[in-house]
N, C-alpha and C positions, 0 to 999 in steps of 0.2 A: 453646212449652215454658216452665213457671213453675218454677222450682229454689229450695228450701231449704236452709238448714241448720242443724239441732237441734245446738246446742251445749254439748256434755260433752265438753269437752278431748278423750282418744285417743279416746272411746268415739263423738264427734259423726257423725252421717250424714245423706245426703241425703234431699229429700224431693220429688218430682221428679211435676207438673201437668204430663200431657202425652197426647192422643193417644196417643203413641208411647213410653209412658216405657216401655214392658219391652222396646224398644229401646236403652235409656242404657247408654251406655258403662261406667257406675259399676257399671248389675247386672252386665253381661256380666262384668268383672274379681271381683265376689264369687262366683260358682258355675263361675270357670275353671277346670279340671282338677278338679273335683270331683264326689264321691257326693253326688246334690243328691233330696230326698222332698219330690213337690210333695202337698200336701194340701188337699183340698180338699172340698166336700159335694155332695150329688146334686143338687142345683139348679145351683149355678154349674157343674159340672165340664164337663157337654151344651155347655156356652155357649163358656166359655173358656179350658179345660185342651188342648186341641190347638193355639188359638194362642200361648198363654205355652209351650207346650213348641217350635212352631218356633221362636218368639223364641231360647230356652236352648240351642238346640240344635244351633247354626250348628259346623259343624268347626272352626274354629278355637279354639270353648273346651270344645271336649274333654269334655264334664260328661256323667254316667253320670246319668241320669233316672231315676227312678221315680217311680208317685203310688199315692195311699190314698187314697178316697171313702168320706165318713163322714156318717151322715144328720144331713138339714136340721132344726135348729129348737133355741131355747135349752133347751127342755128336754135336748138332750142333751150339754149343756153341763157334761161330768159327770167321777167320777173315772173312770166306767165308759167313757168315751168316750178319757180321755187316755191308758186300758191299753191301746186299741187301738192308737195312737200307736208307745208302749214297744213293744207285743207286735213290730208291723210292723220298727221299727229292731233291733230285738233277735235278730230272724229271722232279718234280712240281713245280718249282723254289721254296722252301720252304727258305723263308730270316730267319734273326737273331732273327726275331721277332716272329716265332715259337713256340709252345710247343710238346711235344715229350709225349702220356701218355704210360705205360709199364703197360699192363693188365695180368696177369701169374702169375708165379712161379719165382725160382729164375735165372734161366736161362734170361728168358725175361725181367726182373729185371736188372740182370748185364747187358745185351746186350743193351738193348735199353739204359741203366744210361753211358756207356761208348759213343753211338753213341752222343747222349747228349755231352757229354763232349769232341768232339772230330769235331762233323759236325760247321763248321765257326769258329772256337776256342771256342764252348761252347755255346746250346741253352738249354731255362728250361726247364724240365723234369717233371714229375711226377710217382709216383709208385702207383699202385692198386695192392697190391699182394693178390693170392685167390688158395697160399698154405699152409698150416703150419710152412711150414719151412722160408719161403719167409714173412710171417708176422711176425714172431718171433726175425727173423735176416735178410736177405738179403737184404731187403728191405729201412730197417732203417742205417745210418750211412754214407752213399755217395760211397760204396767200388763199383766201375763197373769194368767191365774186361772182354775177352774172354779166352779161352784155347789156349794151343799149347801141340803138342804131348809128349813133354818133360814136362809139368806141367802145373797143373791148376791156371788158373788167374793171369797168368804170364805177360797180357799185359793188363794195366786198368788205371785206375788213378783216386784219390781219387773226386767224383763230386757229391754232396748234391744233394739232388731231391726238388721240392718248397715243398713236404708234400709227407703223405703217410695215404692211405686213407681205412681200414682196413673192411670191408665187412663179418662179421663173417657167413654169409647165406652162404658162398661161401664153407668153411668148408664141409658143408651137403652132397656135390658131389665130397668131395674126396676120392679117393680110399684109404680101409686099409693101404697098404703099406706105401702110399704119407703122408700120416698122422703120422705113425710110423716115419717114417724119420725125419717129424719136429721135433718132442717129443726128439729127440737127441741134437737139440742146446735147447730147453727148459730144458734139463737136466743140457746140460751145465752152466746154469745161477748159478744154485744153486752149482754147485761143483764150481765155480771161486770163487761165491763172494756173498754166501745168503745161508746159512747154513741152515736160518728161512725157505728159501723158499724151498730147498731142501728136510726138512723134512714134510712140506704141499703135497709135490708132492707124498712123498710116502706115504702120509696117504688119497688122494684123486685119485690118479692113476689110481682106475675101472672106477669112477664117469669121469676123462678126456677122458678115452682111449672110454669111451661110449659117446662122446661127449655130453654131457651136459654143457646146456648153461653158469650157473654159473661160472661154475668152470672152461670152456675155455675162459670167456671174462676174469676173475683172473689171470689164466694162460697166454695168451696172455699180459694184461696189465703189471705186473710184470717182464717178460720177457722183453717187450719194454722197460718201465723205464728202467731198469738194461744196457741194451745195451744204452739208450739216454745217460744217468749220463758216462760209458765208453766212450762214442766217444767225448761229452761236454770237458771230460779232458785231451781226447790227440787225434783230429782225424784224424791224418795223422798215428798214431802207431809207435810215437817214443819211448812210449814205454810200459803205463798202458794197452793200447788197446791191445795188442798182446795176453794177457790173452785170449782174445776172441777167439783163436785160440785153445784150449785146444783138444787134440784128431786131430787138421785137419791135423798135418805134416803128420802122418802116416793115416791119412784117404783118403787124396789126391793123395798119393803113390800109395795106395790100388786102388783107382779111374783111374791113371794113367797108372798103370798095366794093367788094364782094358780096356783102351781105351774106358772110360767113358761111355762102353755098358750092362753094368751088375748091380752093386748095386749103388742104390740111393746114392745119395750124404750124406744125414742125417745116409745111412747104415752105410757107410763108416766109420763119424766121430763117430757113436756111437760103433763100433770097435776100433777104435782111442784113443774113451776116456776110455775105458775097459783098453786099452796097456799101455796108458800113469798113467793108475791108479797098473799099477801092479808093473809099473816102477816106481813109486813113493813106492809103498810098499817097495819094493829090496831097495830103498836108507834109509828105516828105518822113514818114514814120515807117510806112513799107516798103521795099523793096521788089522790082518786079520776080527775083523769087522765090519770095514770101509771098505775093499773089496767087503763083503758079501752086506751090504747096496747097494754099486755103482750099483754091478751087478744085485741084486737083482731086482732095478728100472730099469733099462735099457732092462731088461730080459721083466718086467711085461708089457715096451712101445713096445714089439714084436721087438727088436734092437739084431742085432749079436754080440758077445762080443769076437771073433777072427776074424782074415782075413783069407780068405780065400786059402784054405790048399795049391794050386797050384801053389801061390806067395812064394818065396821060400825069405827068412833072406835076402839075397845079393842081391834080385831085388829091395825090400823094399827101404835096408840101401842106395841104389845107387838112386833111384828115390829119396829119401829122402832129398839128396842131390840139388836137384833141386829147395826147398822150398824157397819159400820169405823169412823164416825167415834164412837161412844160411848167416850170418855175415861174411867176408872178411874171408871166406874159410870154417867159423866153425857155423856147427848145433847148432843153439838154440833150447830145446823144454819145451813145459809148462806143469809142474807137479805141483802136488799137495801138499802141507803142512799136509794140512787136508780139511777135507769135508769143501767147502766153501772160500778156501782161494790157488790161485794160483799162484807162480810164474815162471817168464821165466829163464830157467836155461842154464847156458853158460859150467859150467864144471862140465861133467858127464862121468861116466866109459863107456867107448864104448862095452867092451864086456858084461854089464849089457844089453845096449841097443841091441844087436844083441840077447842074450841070449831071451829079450820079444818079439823079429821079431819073 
């Protein structure tokens, strides 16, 4: 068992790498005596909604269960999806004194951490995430939010979960792709801000990408610190945090374009951070190889390293515009220095940036 802890003074909780974390003492004590609504989607629920409910369900913490199963896929990553949420607590007379557990991916992650932060001004939450990508990043740091056609997680608000509870068995039953996906904000860690880490991932890459336990409880731990320590020192993203954004302006575009029915969210960003790496080359910061490195890894985690050909430079640059990060009219995006070290850029040659659309 590998234990964390995200530190925000009272609001800090644990983050808990284990076989057996929906075992830990820590969840048992948040949903003891309580009205607890586990949520979850039609994919995970078959898998893992009957073992997380014996875990919760021992007599001695007394917790009143219920679940909601809400369908699989970011497109329904919606308002229409978080009234079912409301509709379901609102039913059952579900008071303040509630908990909300989020069994999934990242989808069900943001959805349910948002209805959290929004059902009676705010009930606890929890996350069991039992994706790659959602263990690595979605999960950890408080960011919930749905979609709108115009851009993703465009309507959310920053709301901590009491813990997050990390189930690495859950891994075993994901699909290649799903798994692929994560490995793109895993990458991400090392090109922000772990140079050390970045270059462990290429030299153990077969040993992850074949899941092996070692080297994914490593991978995963690393990953989360890396994300706790960012959000610990800014987590509303005034402004260290936004690094963590590395590759999503134009991955989110890509996603947008889509109408969030085609490539995985992890595809996406790992397109994202291919562009934003080449844009960084063009501004004389990378080296062709440190290209070759980015690509190289990104290639070997099965990750697309362009968008896709039908999205045309001016649909991009215009969705692009849509991002969270466009400050009082003007694009920010986060490039890189060097392997390992990234920051948020405010003045950059626009027809550079259309040149890597």
């Amino acid at each position: 068992m590998k234990k964390l802890t995200l530190e925000l003074g009272a609001r800090s909780y644990p983050i808990v790498i284990s076989p057996e974390a929906w075992n830990d003492a820590s969840l048992s004590e948040q949903v003891r005596g309580r009205r607890a609504l586990i949520i979850s989607n039609e994919t995970i629920a078959p898998l893992y909604l009957d073992r997380l409910k014996s875990c919760l369900s021992g007599a001695a913490l007394e917790v009143e269960l219920d679940q909601l199963i809400l369908p699989d896929g970011e497109q329904y990553k919606t308002i229409n999806t978080l009234e079912k949420i409301y509709d379901r607590l609102l039913e059952s007379h579900y008071d303040r004194s509630c908990i909300l557990i989020a069994l999934g991916g990242g989808v069900i992650g943001d959805t349910v951490g948002f209805a959290a932060a929004t059902y009676q001004r705010g009930v606890d939450f929890i996350q069991i995430p039992t994706t790659l990508l959602s263990q690595v990043d979605s999960s950890v740091g408080g960011k919930t939010a749905v979609n709108h056609p115009l851009g993703k997680n465009m309507i959310g608000a920053f709301y901590q979960p009491k813990g997050v509870y990390i189930d690495l068995t859950t891994l075993e039953t994901l699909p290649e792709r799903e798994f692929s996906a994560g490995m793109a904000e895993v990458i991400k860690y090392g090109l922000i801000r772990d140079n050390a880490f970045f270059g462990w991932l290429e030299q153990n890459i077969e040993a992850i990408m074949a899941r092996d336990p070692d080297c994914l409880a490593e991978t995963i731990l690393v990953s989360c610190r890396t994300k706790a320590e960012v959000v610990s020192a800014d987590e509303t993203e005034q402004g260290l945090r936004a690094i963590l954004n590395l590759g999503h302006t134009f991955g989110h575009a890509i996603e947008a374009a889509q109408h969030y029915k085609h490539w995985l969210h992890g595809e996406a960003v790992g397109a994202g951070m291919a562009m934003a790496a080449r844009m960084s080359q063009n501004m004389g910061w990378l080296d062709s190889t440190d290209m070759t490195r980015i690509e190289s890894l990104l290639s070997a985690a099965n990750l697309p390293l362009e968008a896709p050909q039908d999205i045309s430079a001016e649909k991009m640059r215009s969705l692009m515009s849509h991002d969270k990060k466009v400050t009082r009219g003007q694009l920010r995006l986060i490039l890189l220095k060097q392997i390992g070290r990234a920051e948020v850029i405010n003045d950059f040659d626009e027809e550079q940036l259309l040149a890597v659309l």
